[in-house]
mmCIF file as Biopython writes it, N, C-alpha, C and O atoms, coordinates in Angstrom:
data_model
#
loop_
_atom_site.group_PDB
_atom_site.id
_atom_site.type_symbol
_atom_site.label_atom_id
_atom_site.label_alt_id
_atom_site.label_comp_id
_atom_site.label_asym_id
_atom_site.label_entity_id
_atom_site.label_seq_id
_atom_site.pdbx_PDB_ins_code
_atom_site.Cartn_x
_atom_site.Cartn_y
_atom_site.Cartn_z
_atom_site.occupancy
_atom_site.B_iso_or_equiv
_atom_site.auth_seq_id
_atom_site.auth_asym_id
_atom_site.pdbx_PDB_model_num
ATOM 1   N N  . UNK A ? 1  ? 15.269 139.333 95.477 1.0 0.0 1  A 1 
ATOM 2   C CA . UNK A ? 1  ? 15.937 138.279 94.754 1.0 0.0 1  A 1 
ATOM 3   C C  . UNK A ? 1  ? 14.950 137.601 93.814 1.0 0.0 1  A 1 
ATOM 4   O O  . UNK A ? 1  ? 13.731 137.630 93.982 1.0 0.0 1  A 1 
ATOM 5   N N  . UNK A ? 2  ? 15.529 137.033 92.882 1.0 0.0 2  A 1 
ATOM 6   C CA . UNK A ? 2  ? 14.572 136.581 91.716 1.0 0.0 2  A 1 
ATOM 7   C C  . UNK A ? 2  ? 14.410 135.357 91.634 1.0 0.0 2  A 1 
ATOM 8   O O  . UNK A ? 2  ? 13.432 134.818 91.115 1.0 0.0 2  A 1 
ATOM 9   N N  . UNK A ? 3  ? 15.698 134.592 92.319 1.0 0.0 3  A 1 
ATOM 10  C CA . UNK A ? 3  ? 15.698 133.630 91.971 1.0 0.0 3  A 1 
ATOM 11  C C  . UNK A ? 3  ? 16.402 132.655 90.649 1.0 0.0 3  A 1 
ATOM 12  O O  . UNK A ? 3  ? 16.235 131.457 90.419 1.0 0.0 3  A 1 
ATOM 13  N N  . UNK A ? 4  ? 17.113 133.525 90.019 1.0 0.0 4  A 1 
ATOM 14  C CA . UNK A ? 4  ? 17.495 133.321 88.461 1.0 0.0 4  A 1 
ATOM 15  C C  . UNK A ? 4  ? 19.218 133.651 89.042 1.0 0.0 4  A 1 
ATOM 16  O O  . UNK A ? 4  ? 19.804 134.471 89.748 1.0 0.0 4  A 1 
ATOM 17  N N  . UNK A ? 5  ? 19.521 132.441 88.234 1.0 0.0 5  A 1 
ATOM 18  C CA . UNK A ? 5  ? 21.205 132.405 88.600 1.0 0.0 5  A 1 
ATOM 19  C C  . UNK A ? 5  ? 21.443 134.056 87.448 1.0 0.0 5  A 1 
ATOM 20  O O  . UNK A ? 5  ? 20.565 134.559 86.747 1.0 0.0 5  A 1 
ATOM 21  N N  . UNK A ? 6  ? 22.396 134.381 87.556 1.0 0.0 6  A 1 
ATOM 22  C CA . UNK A ? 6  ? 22.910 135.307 86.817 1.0 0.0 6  A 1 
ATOM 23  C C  . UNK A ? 6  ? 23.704 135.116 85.938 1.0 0.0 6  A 1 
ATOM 24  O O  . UNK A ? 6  ? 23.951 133.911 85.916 1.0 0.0 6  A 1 
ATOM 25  N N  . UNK A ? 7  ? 24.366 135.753 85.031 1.0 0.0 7  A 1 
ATOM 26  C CA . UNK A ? 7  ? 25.633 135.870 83.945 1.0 0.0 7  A 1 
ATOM 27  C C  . UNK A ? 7  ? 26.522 137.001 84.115 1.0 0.0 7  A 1 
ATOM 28  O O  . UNK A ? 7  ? 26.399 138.140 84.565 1.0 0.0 7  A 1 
ATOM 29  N N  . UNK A ? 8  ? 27.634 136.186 83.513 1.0 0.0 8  A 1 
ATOM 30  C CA . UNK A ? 8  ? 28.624 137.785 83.153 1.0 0.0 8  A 1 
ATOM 31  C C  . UNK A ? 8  ? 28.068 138.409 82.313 1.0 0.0 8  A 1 
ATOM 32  O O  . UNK A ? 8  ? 26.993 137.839 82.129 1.0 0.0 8  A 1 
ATOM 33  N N  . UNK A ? 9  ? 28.170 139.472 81.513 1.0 0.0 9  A 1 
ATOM 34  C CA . UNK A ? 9  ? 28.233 139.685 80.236 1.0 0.0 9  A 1 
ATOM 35  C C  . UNK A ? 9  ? 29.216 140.981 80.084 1.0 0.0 9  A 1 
ATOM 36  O O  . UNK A ? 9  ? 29.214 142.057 80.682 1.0 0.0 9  A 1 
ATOM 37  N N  . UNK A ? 10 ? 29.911 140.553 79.231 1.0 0.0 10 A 1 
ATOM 38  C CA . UNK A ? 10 ? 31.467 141.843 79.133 1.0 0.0 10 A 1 
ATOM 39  C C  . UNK A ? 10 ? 31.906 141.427 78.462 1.0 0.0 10 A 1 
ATOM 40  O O  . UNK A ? 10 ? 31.510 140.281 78.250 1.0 0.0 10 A 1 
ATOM 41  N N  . UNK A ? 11 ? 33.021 141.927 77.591 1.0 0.0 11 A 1 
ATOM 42  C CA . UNK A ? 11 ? 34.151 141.549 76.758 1.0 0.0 11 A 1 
ATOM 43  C C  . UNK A ? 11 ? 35.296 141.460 77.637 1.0 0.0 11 A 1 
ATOM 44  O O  . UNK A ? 11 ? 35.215 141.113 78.815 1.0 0.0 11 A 1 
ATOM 45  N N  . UNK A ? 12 ? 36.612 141.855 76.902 1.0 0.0 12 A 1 
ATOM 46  C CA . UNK A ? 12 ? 37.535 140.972 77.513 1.0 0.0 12 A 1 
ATOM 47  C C  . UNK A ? 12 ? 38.484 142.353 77.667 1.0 0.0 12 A 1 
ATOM 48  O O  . UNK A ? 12 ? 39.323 142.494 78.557 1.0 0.0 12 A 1 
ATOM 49  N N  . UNK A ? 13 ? 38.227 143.199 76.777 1.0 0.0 13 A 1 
ATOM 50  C CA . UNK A ? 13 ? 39.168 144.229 77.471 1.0 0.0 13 A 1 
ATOM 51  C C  . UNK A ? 13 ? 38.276 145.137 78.644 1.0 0.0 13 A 1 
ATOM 52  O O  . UNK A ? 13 ? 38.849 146.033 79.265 1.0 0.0 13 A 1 
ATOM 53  N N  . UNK A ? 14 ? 37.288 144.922 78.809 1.0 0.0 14 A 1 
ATOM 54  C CA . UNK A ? 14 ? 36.254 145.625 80.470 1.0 0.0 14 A 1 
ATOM 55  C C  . UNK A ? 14 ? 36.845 144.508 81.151 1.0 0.0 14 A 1 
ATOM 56  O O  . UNK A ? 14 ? 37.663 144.858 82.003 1.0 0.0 14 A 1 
ATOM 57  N N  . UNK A ? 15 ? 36.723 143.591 81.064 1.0 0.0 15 A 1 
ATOM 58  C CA . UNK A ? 15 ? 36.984 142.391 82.160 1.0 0.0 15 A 1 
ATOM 59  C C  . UNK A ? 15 ? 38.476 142.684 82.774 1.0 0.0 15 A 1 
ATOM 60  O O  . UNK A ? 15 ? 38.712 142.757 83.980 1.0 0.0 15 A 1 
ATOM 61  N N  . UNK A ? 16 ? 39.577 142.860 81.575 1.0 0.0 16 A 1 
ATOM 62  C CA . UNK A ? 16 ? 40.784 142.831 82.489 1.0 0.0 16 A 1 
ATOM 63  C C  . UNK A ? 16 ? 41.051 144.465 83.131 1.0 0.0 16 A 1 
ATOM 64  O O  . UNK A ? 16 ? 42.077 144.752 83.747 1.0 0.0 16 A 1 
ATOM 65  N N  . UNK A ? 17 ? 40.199 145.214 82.924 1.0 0.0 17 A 1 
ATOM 66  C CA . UNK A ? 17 ? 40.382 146.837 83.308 1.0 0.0 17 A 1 
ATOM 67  C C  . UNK A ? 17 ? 39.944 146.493 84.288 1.0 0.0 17 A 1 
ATOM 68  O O  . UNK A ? 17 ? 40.961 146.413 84.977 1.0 0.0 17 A 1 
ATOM 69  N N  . UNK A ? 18 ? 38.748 146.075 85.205 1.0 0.0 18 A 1 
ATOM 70  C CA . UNK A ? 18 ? 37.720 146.525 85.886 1.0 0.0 18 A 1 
ATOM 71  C C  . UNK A ? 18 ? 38.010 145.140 87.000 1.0 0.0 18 A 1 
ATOM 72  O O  . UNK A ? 18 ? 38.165 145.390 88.195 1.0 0.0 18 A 1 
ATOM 73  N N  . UNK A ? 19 ? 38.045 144.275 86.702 1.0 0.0 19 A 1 
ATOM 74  C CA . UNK A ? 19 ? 38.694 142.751 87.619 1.0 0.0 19 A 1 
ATOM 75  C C  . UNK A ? 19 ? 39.770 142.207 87.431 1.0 0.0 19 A 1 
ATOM 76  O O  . UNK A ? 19 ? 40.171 141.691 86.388 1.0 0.0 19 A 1 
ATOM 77  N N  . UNK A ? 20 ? 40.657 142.355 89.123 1.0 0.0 20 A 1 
ATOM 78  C CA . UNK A ? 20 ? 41.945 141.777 88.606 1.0 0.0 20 A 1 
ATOM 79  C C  . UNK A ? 20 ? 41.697 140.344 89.147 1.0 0.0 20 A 1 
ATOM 80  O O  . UNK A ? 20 ? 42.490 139.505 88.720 1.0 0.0 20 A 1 
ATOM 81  N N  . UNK A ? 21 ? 40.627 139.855 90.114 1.0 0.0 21 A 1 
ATOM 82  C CA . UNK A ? 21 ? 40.404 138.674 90.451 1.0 0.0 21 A 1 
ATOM 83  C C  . UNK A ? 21 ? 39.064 138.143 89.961 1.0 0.0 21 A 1 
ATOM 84  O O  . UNK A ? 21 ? 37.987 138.585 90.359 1.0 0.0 21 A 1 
ATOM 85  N N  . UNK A ? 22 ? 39.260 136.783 88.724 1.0 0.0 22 A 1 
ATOM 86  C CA . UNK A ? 22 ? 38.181 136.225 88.103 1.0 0.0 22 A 1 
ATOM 87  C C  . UNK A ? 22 ? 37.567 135.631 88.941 1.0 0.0 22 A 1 
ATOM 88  O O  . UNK A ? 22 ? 36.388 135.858 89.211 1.0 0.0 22 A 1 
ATOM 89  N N  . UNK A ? 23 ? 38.387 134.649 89.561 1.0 0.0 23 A 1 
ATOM 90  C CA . UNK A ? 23 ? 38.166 133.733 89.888 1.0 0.0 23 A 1 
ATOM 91  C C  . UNK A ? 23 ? 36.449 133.711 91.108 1.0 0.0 23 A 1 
ATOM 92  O O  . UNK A ? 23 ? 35.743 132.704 91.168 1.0 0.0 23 A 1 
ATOM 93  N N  . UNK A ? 24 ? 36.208 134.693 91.714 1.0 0.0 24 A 1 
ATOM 94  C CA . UNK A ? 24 ? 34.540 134.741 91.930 1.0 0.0 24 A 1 
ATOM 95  C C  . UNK A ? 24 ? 33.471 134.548 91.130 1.0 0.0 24 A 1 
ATOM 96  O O  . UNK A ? 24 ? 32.444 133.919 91.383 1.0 0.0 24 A 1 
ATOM 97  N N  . UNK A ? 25 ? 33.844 135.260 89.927 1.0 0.0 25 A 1 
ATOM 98  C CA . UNK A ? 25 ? 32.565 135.424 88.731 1.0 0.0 25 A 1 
ATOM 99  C C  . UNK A ? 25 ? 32.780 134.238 87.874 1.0 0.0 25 A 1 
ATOM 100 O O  . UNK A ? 25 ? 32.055 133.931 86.928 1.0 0.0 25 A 1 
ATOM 101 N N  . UNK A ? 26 ? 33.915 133.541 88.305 1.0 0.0 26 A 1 
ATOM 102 C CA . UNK A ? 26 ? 34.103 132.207 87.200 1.0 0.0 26 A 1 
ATOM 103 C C  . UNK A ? 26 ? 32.695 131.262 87.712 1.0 0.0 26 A 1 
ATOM 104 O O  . UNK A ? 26 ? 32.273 130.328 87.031 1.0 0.0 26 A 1 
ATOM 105 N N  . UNK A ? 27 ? 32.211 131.595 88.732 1.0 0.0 27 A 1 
ATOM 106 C CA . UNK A ? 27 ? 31.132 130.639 89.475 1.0 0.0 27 A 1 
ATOM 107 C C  . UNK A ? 27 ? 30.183 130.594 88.491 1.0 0.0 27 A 1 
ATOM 108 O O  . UNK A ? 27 ? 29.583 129.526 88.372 1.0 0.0 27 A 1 
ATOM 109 N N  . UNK A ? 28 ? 29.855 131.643 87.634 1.0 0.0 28 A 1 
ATOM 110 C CA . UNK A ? 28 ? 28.810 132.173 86.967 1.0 0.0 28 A 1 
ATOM 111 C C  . UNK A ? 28 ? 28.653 131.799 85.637 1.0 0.0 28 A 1 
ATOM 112 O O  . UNK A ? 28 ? 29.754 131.274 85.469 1.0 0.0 28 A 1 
ATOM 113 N N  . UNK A ? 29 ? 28.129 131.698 84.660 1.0 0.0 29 A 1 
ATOM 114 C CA . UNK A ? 29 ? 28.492 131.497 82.961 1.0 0.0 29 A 1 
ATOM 115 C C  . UNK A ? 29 ? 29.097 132.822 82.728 1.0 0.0 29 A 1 
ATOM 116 O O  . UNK A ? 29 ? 29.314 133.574 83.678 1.0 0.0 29 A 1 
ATOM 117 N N  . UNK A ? 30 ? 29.342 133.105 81.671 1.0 0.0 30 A 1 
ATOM 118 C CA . UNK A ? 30 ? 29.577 134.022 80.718 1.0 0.0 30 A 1 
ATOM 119 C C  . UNK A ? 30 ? 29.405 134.040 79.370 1.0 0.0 30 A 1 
ATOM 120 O O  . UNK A ? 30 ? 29.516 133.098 78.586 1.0 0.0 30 A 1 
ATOM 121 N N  . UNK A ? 31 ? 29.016 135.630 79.064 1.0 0.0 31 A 1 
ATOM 122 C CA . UNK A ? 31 ? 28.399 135.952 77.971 1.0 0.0 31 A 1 
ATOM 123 C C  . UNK A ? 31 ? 29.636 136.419 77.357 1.0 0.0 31 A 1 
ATOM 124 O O  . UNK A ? 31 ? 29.880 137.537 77.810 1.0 0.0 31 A 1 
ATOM 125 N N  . UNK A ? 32 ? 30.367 136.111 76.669 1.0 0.0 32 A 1 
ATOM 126 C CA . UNK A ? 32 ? 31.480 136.870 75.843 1.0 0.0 32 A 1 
ATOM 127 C C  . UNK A ? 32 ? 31.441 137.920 74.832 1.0 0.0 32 A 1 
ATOM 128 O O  . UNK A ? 32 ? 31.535 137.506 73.677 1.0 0.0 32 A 1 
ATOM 129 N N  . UNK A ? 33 ? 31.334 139.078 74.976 1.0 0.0 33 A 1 
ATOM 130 C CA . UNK A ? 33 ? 30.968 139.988 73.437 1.0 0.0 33 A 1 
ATOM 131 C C  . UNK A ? 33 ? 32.298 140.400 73.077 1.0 0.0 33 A 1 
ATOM 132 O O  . UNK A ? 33 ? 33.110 141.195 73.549 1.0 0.0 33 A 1 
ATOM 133 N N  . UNK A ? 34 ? 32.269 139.608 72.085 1.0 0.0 34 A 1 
ATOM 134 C CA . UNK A ? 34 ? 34.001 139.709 71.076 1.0 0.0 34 A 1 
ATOM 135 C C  . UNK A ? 34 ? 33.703 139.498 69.770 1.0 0.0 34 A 1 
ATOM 136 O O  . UNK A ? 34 ? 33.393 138.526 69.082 1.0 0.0 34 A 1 
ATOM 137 N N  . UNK A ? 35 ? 33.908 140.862 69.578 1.0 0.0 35 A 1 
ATOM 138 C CA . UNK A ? 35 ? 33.331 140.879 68.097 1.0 0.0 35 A 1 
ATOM 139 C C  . UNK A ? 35 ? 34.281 141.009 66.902 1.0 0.0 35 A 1 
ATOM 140 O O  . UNK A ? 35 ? 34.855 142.015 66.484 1.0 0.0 35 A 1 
ATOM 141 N N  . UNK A ? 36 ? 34.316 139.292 66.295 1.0 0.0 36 A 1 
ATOM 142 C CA . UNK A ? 36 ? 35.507 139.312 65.489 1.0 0.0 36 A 1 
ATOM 143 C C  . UNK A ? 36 ? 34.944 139.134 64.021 1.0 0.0 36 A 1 
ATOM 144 O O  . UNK A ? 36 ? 33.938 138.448 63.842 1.0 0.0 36 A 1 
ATOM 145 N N  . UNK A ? 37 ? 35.831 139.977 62.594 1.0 0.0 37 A 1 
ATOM 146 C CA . UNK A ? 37 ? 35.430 139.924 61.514 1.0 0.0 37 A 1 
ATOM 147 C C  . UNK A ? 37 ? 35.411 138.383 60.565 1.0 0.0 37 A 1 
ATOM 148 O O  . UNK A ? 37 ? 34.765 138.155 59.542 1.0 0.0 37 A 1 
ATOM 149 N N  . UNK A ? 38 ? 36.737 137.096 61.612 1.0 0.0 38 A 1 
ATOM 150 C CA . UNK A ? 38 ? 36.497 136.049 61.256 1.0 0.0 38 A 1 
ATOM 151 C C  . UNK A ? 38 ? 35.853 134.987 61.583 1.0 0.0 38 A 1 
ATOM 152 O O  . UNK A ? 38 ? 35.891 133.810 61.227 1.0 0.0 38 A 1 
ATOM 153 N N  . UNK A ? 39 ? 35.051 135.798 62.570 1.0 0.0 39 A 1 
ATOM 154 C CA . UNK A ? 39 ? 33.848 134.588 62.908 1.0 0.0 39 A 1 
ATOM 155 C C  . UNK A ? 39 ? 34.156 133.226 63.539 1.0 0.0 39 A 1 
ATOM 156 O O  . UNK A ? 39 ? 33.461 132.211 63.481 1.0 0.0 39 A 1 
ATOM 157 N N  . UNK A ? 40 ? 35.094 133.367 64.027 1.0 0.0 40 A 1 
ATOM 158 C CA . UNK A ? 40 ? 36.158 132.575 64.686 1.0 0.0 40 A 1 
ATOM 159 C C  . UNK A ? 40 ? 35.959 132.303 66.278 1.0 0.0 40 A 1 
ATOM 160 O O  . UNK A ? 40 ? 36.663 133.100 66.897 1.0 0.0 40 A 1 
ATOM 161 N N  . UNK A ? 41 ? 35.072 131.247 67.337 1.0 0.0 41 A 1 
ATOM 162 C CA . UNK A ? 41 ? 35.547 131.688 68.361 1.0 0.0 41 A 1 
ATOM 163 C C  . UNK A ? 41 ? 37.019 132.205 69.263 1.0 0.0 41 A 1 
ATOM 164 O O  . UNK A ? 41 ? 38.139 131.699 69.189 1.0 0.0 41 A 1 
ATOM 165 N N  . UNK A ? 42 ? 36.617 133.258 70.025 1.0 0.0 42 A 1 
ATOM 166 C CA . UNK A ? 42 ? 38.220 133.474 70.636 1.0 0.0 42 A 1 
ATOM 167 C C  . UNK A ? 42 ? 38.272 132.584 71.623 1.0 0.0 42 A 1 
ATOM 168 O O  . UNK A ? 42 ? 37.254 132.267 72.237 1.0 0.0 42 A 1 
ATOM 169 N N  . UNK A ? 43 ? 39.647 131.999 71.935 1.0 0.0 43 A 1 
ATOM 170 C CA . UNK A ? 43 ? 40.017 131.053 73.118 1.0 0.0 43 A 1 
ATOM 171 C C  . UNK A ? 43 ? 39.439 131.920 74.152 1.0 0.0 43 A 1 
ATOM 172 O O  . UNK A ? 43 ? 39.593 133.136 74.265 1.0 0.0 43 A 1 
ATOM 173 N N  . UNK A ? 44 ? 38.479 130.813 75.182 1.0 0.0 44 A 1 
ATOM 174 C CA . UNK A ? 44 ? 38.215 131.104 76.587 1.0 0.0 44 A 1 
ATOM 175 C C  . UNK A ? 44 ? 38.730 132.364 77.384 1.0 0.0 44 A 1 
ATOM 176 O O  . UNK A ? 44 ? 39.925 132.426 77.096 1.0 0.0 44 A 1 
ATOM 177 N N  . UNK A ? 45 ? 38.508 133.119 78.011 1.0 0.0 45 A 1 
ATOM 178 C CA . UNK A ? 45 ? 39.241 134.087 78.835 1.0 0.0 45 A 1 
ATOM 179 C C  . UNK A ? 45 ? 39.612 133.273 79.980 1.0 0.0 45 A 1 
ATOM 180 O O  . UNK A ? 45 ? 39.022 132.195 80.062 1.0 0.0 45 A 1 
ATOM 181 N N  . UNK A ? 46 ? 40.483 133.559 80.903 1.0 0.0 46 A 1 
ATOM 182 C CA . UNK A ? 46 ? 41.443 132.924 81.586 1.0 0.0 46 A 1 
ATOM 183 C C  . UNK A ? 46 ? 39.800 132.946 83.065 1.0 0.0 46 A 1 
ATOM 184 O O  . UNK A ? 46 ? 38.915 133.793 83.185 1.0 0.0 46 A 1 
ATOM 185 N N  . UNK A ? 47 ? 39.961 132.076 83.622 1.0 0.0 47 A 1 
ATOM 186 C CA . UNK A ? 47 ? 39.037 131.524 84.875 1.0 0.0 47 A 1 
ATOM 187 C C  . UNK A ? 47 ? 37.704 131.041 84.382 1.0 0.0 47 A 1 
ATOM 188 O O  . UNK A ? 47 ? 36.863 130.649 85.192 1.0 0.0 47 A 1 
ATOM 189 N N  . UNK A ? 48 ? 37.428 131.053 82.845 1.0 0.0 48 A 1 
ATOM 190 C CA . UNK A ? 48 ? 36.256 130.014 82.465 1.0 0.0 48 A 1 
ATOM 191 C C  . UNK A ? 48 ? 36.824 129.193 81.431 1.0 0.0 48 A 1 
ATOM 192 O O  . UNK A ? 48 ? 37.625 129.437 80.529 1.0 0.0 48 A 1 
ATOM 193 N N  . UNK A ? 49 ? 36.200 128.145 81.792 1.0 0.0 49 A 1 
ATOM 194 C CA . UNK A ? 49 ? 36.335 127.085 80.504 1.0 0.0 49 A 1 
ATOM 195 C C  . UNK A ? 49 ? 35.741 127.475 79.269 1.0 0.0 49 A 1 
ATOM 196 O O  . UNK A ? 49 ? 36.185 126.582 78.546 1.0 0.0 49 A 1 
ATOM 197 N N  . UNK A ? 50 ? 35.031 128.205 78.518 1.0 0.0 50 A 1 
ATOM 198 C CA . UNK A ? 50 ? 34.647 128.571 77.563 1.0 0.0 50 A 1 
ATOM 199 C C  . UNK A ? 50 ? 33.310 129.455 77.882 1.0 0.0 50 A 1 
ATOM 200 O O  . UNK A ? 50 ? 33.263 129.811 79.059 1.0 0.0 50 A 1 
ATOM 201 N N  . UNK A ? 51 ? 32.475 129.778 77.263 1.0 0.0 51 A 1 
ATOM 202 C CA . UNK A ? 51 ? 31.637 130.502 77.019 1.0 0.0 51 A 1 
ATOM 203 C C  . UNK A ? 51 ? 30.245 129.781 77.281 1.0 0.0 51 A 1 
ATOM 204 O O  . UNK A ? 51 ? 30.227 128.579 77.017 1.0 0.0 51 A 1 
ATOM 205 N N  . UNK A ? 52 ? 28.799 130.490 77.879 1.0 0.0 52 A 1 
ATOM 206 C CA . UNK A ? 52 ? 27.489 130.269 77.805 1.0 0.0 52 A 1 
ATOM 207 C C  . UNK A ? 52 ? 27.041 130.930 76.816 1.0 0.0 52 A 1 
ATOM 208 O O  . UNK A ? 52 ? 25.975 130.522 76.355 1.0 0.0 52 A 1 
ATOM 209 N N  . UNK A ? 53 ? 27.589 131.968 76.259 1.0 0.0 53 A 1 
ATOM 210 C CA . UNK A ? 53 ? 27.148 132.735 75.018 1.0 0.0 53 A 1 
ATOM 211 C C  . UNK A ? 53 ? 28.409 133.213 74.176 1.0 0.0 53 A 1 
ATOM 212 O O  . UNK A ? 53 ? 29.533 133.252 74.677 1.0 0.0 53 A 1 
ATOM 213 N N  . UNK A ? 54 ? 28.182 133.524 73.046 1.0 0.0 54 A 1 
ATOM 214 C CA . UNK A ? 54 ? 29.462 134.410 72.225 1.0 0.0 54 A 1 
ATOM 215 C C  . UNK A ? 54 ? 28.686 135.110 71.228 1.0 0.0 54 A 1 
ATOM 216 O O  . UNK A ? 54 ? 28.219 134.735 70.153 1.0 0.0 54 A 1 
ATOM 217 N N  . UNK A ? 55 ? 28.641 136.933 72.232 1.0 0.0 55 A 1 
ATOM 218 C CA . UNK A ? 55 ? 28.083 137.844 71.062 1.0 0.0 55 A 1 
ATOM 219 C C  . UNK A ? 55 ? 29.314 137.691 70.279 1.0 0.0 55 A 1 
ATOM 220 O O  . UNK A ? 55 ? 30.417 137.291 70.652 1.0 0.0 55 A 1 
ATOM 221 N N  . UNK A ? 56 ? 28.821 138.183 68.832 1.0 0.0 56 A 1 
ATOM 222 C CA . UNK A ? 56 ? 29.922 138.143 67.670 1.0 0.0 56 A 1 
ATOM 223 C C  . UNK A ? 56 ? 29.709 139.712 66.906 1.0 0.0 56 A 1 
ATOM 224 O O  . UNK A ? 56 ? 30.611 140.262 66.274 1.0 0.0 56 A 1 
ATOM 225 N N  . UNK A ? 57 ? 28.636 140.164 67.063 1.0 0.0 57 A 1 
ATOM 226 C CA . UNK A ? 57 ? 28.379 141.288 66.200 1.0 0.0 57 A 1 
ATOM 227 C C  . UNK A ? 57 ? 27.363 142.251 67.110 1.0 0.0 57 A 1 
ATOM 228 O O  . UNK A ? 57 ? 26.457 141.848 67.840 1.0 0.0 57 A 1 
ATOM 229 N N  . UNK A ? 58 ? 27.734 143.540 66.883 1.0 0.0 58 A 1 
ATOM 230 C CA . UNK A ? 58 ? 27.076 144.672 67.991 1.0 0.0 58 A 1 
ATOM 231 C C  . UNK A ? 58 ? 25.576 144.646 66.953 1.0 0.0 58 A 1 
ATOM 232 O O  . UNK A ? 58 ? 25.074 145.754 67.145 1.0 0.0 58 A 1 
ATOM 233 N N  . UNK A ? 59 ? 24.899 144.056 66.206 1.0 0.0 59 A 1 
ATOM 234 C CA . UNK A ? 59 ? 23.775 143.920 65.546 1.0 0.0 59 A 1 
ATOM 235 C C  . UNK A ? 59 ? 23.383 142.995 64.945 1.0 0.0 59 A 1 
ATOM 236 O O  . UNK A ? 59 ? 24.228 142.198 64.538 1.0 0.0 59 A 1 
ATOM 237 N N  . UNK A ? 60 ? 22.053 142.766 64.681 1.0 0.0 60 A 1 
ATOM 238 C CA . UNK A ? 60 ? 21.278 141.403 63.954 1.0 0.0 60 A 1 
ATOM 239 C C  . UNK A ? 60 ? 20.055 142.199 63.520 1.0 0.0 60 A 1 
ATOM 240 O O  . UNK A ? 60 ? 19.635 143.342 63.701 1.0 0.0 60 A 1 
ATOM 241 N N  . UNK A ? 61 ? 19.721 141.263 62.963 1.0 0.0 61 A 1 
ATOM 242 C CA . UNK A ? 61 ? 18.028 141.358 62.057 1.0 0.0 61 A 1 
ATOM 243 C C  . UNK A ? 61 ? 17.229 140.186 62.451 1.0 0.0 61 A 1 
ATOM 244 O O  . UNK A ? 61 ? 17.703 139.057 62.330 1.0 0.0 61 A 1 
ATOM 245 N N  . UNK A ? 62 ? 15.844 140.417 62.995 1.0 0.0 62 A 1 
ATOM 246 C CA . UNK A ? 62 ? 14.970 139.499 63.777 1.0 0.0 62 A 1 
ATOM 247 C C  . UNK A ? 62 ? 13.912 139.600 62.658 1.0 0.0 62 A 1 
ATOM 248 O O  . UNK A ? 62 ? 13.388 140.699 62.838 1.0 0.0 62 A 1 
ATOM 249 N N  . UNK A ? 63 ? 13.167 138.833 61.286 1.0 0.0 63 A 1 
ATOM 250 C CA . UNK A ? 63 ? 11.717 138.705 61.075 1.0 0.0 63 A 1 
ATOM 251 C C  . UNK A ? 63 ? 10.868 139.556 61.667 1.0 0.0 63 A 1 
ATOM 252 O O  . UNK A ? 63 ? 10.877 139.636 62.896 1.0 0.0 63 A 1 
ATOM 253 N N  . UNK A ? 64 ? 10.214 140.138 61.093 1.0 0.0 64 A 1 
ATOM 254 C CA . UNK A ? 64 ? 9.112  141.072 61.677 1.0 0.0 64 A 1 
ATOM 255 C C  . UNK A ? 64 ? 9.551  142.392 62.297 1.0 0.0 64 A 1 
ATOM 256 O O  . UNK A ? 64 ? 8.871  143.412 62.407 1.0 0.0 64 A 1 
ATOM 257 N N  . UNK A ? 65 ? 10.932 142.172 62.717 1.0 0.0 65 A 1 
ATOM 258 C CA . UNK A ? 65 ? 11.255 143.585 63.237 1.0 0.0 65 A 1 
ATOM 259 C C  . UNK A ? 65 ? 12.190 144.510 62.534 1.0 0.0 65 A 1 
ATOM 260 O O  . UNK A ? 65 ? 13.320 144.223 62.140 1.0 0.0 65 A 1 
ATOM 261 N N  . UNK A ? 66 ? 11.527 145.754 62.416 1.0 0.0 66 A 1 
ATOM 262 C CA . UNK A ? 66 ? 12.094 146.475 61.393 1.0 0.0 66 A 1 
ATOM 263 C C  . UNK A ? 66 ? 13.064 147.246 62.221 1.0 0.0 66 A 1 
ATOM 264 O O  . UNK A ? 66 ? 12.756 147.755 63.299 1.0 0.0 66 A 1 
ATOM 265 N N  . UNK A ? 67 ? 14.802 147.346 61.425 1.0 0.0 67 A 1 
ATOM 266 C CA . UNK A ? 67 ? 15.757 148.163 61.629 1.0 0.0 67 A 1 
ATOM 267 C C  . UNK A ? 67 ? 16.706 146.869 62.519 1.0 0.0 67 A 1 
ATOM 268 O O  . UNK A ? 67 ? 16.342 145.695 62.589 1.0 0.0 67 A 1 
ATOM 269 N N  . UNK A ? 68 ? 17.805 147.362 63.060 1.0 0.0 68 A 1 
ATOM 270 C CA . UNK A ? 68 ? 18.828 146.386 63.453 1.0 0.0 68 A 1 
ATOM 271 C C  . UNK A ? 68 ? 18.633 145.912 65.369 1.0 0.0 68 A 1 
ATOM 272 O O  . UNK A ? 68 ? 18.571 146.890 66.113 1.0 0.0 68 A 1 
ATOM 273 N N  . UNK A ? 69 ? 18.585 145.117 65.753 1.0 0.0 69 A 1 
ATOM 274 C CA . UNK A ? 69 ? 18.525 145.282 66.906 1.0 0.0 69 A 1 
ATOM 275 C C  . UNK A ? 69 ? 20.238 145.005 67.799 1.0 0.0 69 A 1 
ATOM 276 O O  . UNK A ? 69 ? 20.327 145.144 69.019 1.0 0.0 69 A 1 
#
């Protein structure tokens, strides 16, 4: 054990395939990866109040590092 609380991290169509009961992992934050072209947050998924993170795009550009991460 590490010692380090954990996160979700999933989108929302793995989440409703793979768990039909949230309500355990709601204990946890979540990382939302919903990747929308209007840049828009999406409303909460059902058993969290909103989000600890919201990926928006499967890539970025970091200074100094060359190519997309």
């Amino acid at each position: 054990m590490s010692g380090k609380r954990p996160l979700v991290y999933t989108n929302d169509a793995a989440l409703s395939q793979m768990v039909t009961n949230r309500k355990p992992l709601a204990e946890y934050p979540l990382w939302m990866a919903a990747y929308t072209s209007s840049g828009i947050l999406p409303p909460p998924t059902p058993a969290w109040a909103g989000y600890a993170c919201w990926q928006y795009a499967g890539d970025g550009k970091i200074p100094g590092v060359v190519g997309a991460i």
